[in-house]
N, CA, C and O atoms as a GROMACS GRO file, in nm:
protein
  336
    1UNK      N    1   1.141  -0.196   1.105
    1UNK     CA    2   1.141  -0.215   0.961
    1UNK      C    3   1.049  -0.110   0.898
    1UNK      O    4   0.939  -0.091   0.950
    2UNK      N    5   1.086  -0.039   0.788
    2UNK     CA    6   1.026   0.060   0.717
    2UNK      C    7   0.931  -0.026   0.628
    2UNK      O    8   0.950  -0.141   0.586
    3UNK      N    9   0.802   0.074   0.605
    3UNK     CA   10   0.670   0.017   0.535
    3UNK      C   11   0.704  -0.054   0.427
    3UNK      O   12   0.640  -0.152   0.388
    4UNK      N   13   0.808  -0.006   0.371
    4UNK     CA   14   0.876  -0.009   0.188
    4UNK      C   15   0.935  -0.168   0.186
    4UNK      O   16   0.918  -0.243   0.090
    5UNK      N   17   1.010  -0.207   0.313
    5UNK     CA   18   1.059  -0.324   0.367
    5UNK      C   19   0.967  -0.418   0.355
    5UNK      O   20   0.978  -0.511   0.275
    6UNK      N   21   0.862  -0.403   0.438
    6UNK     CA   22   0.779  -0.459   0.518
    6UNK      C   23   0.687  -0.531   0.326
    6UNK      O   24   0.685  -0.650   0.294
    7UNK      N   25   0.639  -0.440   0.259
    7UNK     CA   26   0.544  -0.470   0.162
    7UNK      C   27   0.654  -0.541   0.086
    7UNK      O   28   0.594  -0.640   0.043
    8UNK      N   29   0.829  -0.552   0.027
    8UNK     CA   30   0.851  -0.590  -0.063
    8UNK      C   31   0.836  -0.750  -0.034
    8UNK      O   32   0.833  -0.844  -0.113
    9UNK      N   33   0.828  -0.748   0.103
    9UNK     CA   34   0.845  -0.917   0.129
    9UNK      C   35   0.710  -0.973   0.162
    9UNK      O   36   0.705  -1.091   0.195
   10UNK      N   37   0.583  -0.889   0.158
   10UNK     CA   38   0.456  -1.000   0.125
   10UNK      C   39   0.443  -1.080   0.059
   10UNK      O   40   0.410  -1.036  -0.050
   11UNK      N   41   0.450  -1.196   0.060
   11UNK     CA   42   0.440  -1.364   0.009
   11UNK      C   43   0.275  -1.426   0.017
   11UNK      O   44   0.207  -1.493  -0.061
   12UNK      N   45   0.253  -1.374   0.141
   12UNK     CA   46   0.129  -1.464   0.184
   12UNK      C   47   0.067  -1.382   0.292
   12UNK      O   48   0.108  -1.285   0.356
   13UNK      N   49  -0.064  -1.461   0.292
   13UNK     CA   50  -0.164  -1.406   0.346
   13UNK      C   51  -0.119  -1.379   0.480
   13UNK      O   52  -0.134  -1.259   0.500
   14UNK      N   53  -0.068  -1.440   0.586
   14UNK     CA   54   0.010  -1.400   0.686
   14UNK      C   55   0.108  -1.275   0.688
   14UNK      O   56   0.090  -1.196   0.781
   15UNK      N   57   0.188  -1.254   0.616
   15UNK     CA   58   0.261  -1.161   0.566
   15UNK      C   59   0.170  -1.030   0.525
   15UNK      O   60   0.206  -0.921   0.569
   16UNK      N   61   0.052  -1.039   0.442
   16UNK     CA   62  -0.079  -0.924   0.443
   16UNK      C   63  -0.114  -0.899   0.600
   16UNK      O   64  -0.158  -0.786   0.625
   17UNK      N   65  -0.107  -0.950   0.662
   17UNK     CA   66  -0.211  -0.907   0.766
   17UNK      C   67  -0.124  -0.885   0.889
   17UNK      O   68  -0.171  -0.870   1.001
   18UNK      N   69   0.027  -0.884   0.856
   18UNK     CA   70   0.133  -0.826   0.922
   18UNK      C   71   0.108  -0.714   0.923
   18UNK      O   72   0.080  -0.650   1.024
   19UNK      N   73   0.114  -0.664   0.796
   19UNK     CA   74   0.141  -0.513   0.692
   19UNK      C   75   0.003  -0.440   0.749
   19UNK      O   76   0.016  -0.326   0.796
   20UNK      N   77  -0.137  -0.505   0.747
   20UNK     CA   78  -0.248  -0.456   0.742
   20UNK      C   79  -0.255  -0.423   0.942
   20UNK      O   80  -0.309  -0.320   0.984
   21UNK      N   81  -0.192  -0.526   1.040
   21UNK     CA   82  -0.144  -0.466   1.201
   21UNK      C   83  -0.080  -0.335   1.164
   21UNK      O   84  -0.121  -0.220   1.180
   22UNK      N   85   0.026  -0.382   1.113
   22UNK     CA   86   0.156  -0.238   1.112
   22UNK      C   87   0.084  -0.142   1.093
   22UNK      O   88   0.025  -0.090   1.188
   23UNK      N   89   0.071  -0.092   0.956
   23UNK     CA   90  -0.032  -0.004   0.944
   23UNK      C   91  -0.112   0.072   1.009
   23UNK      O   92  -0.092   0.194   1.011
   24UNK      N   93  -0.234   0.007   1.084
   24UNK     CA   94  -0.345   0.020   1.163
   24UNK      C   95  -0.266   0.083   1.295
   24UNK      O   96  -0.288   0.187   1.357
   25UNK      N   97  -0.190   0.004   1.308
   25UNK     CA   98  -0.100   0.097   1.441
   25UNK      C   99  -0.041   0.191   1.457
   25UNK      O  100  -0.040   0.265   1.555
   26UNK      N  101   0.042   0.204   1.309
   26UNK     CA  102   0.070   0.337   1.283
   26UNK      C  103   0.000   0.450   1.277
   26UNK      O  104   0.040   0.563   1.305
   27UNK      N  105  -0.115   0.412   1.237
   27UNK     CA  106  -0.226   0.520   1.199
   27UNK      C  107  -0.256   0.590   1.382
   27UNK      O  108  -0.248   0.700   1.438
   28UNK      N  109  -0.289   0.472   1.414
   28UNK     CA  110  -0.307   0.520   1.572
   28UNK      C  111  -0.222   0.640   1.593
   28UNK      O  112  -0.254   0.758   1.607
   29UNK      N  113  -0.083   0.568   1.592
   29UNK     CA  114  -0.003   0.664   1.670
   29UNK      C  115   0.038   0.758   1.613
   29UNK      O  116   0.053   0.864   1.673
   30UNK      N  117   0.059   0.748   1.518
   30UNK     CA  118   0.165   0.832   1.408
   30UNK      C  119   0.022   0.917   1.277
   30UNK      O  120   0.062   0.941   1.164
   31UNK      N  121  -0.046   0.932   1.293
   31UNK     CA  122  -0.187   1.025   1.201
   31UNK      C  123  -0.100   1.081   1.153
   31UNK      O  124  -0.094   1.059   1.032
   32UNK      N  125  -0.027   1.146   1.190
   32UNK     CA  126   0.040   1.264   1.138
   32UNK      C  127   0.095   1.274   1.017
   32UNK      O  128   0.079   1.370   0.941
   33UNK      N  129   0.189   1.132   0.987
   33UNK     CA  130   0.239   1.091   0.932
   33UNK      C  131   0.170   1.038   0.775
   33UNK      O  132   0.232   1.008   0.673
   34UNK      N  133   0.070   1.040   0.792
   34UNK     CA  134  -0.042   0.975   0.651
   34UNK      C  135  -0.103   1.100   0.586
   34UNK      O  136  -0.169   1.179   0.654
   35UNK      N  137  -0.082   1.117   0.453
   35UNK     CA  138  -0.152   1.184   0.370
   35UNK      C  139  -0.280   1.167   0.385
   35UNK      O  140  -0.364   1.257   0.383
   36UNK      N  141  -0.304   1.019   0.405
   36UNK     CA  142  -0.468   0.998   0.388
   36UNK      C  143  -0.568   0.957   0.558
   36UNK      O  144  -0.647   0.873   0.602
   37UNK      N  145  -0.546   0.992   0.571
   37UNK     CA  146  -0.583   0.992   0.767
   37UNK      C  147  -0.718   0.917   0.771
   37UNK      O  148  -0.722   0.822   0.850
   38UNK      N  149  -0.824   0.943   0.702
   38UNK     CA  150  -0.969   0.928   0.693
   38UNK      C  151  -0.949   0.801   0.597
   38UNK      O  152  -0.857   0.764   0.523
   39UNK      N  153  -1.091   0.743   0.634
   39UNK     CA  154  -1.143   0.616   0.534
   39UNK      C  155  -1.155   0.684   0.404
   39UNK      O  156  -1.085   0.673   0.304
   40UNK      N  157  -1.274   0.770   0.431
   40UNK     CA  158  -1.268   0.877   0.284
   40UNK      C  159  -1.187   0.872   0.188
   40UNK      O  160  -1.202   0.836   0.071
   41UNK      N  161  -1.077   0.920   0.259
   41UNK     CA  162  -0.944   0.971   0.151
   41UNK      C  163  -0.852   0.848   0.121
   41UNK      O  164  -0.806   0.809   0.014
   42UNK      N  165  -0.843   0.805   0.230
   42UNK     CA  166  -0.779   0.681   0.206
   42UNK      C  167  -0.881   0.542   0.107
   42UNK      O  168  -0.865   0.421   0.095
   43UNK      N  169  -0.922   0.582   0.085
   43UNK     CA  170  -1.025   0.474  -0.029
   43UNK      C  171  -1.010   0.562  -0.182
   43UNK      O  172  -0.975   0.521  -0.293
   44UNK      N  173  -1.048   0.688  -0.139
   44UNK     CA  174  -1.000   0.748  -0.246
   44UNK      C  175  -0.859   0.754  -0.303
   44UNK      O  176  -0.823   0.736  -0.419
   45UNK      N  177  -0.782   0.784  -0.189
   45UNK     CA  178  -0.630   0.735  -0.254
   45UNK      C  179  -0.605   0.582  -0.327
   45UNK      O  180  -0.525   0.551  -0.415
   46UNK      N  181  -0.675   0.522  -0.275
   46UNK     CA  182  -0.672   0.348  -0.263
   46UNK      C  183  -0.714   0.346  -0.453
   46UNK      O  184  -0.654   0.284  -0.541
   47UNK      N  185  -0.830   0.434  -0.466
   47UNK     CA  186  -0.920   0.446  -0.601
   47UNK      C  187  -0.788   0.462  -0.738
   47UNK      O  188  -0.747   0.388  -0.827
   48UNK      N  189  -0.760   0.587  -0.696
   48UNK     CA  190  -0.680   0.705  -0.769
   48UNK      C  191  -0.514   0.628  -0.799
   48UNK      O  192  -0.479   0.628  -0.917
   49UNK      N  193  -0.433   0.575  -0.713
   49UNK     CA  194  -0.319   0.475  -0.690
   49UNK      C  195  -0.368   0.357  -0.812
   49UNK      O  196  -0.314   0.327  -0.919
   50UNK      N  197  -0.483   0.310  -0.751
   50UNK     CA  198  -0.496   0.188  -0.855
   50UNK      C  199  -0.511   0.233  -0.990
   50UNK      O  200  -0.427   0.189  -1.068
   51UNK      N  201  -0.604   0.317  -1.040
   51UNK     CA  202  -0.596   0.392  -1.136
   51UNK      C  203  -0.453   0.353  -1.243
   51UNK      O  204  -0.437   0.278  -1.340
   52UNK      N  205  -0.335   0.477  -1.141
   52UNK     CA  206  -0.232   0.486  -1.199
   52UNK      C  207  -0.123   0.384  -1.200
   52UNK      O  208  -0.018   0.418  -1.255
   53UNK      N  209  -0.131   0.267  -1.150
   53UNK     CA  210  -0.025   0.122  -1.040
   53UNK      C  211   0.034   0.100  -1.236
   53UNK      O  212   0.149   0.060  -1.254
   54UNK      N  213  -0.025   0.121  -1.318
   54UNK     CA  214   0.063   0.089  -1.440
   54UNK      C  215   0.168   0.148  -1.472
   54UNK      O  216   0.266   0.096  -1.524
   55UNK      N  217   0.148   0.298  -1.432
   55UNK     CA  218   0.237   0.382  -1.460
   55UNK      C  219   0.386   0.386  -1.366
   55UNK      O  220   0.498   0.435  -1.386
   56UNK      N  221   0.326   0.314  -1.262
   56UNK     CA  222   0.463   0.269  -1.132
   56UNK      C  223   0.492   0.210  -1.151
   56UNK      O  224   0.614   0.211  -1.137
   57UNK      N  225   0.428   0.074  -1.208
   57UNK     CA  226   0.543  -0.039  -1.211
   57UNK      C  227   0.630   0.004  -1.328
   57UNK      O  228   0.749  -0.006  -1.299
   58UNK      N  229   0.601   0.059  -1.474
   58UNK     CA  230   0.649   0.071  -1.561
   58UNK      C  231   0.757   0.204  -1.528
   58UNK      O  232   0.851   0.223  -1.605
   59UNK      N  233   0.741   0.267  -1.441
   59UNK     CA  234   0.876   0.383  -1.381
   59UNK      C  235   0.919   0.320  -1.353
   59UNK      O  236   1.035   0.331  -1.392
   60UNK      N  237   0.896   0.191  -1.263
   60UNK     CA  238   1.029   0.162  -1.164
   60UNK      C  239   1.096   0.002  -1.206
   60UNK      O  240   1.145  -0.088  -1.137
   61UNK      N  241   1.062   0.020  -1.392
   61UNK     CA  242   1.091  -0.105  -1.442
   61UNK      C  243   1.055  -0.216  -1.371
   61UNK      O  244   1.131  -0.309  -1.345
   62UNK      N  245   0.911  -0.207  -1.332
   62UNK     CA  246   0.879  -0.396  -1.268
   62UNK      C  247   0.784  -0.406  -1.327
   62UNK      O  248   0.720  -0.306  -1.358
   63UNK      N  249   0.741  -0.544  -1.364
   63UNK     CA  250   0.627  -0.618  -1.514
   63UNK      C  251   0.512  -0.571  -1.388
   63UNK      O  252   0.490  -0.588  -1.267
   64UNK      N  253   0.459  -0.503  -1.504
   64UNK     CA  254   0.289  -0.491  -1.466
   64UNK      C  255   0.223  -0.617  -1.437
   64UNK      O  256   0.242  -0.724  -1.495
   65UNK      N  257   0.160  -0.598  -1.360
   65UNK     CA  258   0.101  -0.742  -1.317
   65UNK      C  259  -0.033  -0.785  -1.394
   65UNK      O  260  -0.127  -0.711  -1.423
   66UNK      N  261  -0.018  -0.934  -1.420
   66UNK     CA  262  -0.171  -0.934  -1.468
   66UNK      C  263  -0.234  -0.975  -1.379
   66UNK      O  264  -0.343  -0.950  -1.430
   67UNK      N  265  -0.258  -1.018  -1.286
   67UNK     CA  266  -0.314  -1.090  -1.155
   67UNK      C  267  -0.294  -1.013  -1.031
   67UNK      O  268  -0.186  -1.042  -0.979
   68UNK      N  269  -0.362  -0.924  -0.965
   68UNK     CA  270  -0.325  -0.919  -0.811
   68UNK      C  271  -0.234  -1.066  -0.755
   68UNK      O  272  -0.240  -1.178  -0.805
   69UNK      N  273  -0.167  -1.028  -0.656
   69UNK     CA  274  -0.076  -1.103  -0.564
   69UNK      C  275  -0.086  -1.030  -0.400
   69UNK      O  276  -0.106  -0.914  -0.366
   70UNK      N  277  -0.065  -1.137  -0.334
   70UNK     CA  278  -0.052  -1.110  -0.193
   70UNK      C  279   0.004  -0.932  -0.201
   70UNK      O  280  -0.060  -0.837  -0.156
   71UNK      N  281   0.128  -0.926  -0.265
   71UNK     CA  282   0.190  -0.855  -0.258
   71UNK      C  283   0.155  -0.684  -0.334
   71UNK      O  284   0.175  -0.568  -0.300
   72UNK      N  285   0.100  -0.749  -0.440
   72UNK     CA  286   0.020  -0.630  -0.503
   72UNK      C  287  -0.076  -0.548  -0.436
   72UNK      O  288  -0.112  -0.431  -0.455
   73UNK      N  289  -0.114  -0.647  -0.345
   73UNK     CA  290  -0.252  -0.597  -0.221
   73UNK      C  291  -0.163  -0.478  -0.136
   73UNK      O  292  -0.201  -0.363  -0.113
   74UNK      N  293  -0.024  -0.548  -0.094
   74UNK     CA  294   0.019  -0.454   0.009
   74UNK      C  295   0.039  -0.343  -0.050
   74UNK      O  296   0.007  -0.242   0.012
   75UNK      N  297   0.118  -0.325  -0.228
   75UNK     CA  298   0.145  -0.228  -0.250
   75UNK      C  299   0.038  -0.120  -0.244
   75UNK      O  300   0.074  -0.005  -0.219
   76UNK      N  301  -0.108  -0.151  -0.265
   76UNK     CA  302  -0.194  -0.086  -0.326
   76UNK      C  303  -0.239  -0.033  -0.140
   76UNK      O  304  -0.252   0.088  -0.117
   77UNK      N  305  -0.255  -0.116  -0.046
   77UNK     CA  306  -0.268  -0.042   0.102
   77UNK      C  307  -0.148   0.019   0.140
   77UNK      O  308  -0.149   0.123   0.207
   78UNK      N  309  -0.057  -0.028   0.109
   78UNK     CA  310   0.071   0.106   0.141
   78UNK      C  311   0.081   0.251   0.109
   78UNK      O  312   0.092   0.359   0.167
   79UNK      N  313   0.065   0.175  -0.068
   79UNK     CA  314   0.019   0.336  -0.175
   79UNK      C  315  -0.069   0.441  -0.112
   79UNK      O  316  -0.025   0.554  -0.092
   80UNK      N  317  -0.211   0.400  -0.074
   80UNK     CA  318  -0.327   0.461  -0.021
   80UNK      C  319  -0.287   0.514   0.120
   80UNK      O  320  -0.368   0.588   0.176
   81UNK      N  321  -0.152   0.479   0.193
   81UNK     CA  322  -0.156   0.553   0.251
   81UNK      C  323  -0.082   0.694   0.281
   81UNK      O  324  -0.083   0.769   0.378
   82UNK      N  325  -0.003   0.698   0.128
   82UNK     CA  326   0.085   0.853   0.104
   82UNK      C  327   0.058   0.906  -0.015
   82UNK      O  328   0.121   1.002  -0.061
   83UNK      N  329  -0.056   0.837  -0.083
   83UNK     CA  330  -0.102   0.870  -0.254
   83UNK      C  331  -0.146   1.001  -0.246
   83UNK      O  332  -0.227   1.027  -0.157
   84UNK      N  333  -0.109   1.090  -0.323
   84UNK     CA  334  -0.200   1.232  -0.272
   84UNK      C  335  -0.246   1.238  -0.427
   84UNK      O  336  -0.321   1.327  -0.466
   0.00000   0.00000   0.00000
């Protein structure tokens, strides 16, 4: 299952900490693959993503959120990990 998959169906805290394994494993194996490789950058991406998360939902026509959600979490650790 692709990352994009994986985050639209976070529901619950179980479902976060699927996404937050996947991830972590990927990173292992696959570095290559992440814009943001480092804690550094990847916090900074994490920073910079949140920043802009208004301007995405409103591109991709979905209601800005007023509340974090399980799911908002994943978007925002997914984001951080191709945000350049």
């Amino acid at each position: 299952m692709q990352f994009h998959e994986m985050v639209s169906k976070v529901n619950s805290k179980e479902d976060l900490i699927k996404l937050i394994s996947a991830l972590r494993s990927n990173l292992a194996t696959h570095s290559e693959e992440w814009e943001n490789s480092t804690l550094e950058s990847y916090f900074e991406a994490m920073e910079a993503w949140m920043d802009d998360m208004d301007r995405y939902y409103i591109n991709t026509n979905q209601k800005v959120p007023d509340k974090p959600t399980w799911k908002v979490f994943a978007e925002i650790l997914y984001a951080a990990k191709i945000y350049e």
